[in-house]
VEXLO-210860 format. One line per field, with one value per residue (C-alpha): residue in one letter; x, y, z. Coordinates in steps of 0.05 Angstrom, whole numbers. Layout:
N
resn <- c(a; ...)
east <- c(X; ...)
north <- c(Y; ...)
up <- c(Z; ...)
***
This chain:
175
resn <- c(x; x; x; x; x; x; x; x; x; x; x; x; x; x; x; x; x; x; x; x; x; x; x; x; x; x; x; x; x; x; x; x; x; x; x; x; x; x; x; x; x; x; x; x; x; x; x; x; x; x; x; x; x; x; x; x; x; x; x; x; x; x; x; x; x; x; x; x; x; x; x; x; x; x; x; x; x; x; x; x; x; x; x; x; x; x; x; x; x; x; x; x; x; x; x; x; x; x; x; x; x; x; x; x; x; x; x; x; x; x; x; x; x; x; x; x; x; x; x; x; x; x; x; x; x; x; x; x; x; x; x; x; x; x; x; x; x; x; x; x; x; x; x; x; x; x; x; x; x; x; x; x; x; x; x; x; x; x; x; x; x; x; x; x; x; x; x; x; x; x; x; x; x; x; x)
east <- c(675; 634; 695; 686; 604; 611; 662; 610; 546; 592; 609; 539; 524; 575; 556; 467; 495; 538; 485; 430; 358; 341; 393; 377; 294; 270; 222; 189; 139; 97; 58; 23; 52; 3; 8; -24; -26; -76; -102; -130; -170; -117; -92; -32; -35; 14; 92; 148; 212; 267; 215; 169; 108; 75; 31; 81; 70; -2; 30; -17; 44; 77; 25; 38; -37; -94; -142; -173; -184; -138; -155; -115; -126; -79; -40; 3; 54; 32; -27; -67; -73; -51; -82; -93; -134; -152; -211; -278; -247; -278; -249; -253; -202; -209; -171; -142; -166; -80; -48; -126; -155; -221; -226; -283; -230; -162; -103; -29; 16; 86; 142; 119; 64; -10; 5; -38; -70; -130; -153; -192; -193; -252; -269; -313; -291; -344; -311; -374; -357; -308; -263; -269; -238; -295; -335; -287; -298; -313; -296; -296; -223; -222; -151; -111; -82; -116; -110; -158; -164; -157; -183; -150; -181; -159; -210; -199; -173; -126; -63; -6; 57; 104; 130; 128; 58; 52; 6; 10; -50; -63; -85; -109; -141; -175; -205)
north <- c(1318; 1383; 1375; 1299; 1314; 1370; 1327; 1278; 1324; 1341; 1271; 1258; 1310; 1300; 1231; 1260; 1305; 1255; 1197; 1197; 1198; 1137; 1094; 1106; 1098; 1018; 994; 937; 902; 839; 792; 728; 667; 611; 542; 488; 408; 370; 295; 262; 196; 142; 83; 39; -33; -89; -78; -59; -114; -104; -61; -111; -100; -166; -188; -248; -327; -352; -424; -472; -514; -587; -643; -718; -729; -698; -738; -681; -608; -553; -480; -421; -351; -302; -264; -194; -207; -274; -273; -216; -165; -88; -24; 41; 101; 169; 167; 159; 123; 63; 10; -66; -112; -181; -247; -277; -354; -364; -432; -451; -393; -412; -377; -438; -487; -461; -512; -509; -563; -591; -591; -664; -664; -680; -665; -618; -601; -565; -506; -439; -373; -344; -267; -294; -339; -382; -406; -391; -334; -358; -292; -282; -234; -195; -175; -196; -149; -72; -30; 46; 64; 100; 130; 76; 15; -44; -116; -155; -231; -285; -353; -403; -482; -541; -595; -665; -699; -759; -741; -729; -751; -707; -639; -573; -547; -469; -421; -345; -310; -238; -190; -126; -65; -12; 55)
up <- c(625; 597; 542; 528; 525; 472; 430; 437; 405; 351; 329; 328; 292; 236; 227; 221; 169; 132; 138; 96; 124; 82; 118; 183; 168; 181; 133; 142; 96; 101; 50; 50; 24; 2; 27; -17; -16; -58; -33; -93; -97; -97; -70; -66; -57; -36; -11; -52; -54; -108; -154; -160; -116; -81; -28; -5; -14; 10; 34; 53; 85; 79; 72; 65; 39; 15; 36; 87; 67; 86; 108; 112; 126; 93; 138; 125; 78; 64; 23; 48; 7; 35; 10; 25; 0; 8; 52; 25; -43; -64; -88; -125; -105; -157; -167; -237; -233; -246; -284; -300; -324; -290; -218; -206; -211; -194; -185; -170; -218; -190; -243; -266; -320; -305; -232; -190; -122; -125; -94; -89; -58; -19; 2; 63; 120; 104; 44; 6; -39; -89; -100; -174; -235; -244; -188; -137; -79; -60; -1; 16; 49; 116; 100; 138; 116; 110; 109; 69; 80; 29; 46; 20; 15; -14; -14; 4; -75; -89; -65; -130; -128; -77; -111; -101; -126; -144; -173; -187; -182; -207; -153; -180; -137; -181; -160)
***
């Protein structure tokens, strides 16, 4: 064993003399990396379908007459209209008056001419504050998404002849 031990020391040191210092040495060295992420004051607005960002179909339903008004509440993807901001951003959400270019006296028109039902859209569920293209309304985000109501009336009118009836309505949300 004394033989085997001695054998041993020699290997060892063959391989000290053979090995440079430098090799054997750990070095270690740290740094800091820094970790940035900016949130800037934006929003988004509506869903995305095909490319083409909406807020759904505001469908006040099948009706034989007219001769009583209609209410409707729009709902999430069906006339309400999503957005979210950054918290703390305010922002203006207004109404294009659509086919009549008048937001007092929007209408929807069937594909027969002279045909129409009239309607409007309200920011209060009063029906008192017609929802316009210029003032329209304001909020200040919390950071989560929200829902905003559109009311939607049609007053009692002489009923047109049946059709379809459809409007578009430009929604826009600025910031």
């Amino acid at each position: 064993m004394h033989l085997w031990f001695k054998t041993c020391q020699c290997i060892l040191l063959v391989i000290n003399i053979i090995t440079p210092s430098s090799v054997l040495a750990v070095t270690v060295k740290s740094a800091t990396v820094s970790i940035t992420a900016n949130v800037i004051p934006a929003c988004s607005a509506g869903s995305t379908t095909g490319g083409t960002t909406t807020f759904g179909v505001m469908n006040f339903g099948t009706h034989s007459t007219l001769s009583r008004e209609i209410k409707l509440i729009g709902q999430s993807n069906a006339g309400a209209i999503l957005v979210q901001c950054a918290p703390g951003v305010n922002y203006q959400i207004v109404l294009g008056a659509g086919k009549s270019s008048n937001v007092a006296q929007r209408y929807m028109t069937g594909s027969q001419s002279g045909q129409r039902v009239n309607y409007n859209l309200y920011s209060d569920a009063n029906y008192t504050a017609i929802w316009d293209d210029t003032l329209g309304i304001t909020k200040t985000a919390n950071g989560l998404q929200e829902w905003v109501n559109v009311y939607g009336y049609i007053p009692a009118q002489s009923t047109p002849v049946a059709d379809s009836y459809i409007d578009t309505v430009q929604v826009t949300v600025s910031w």
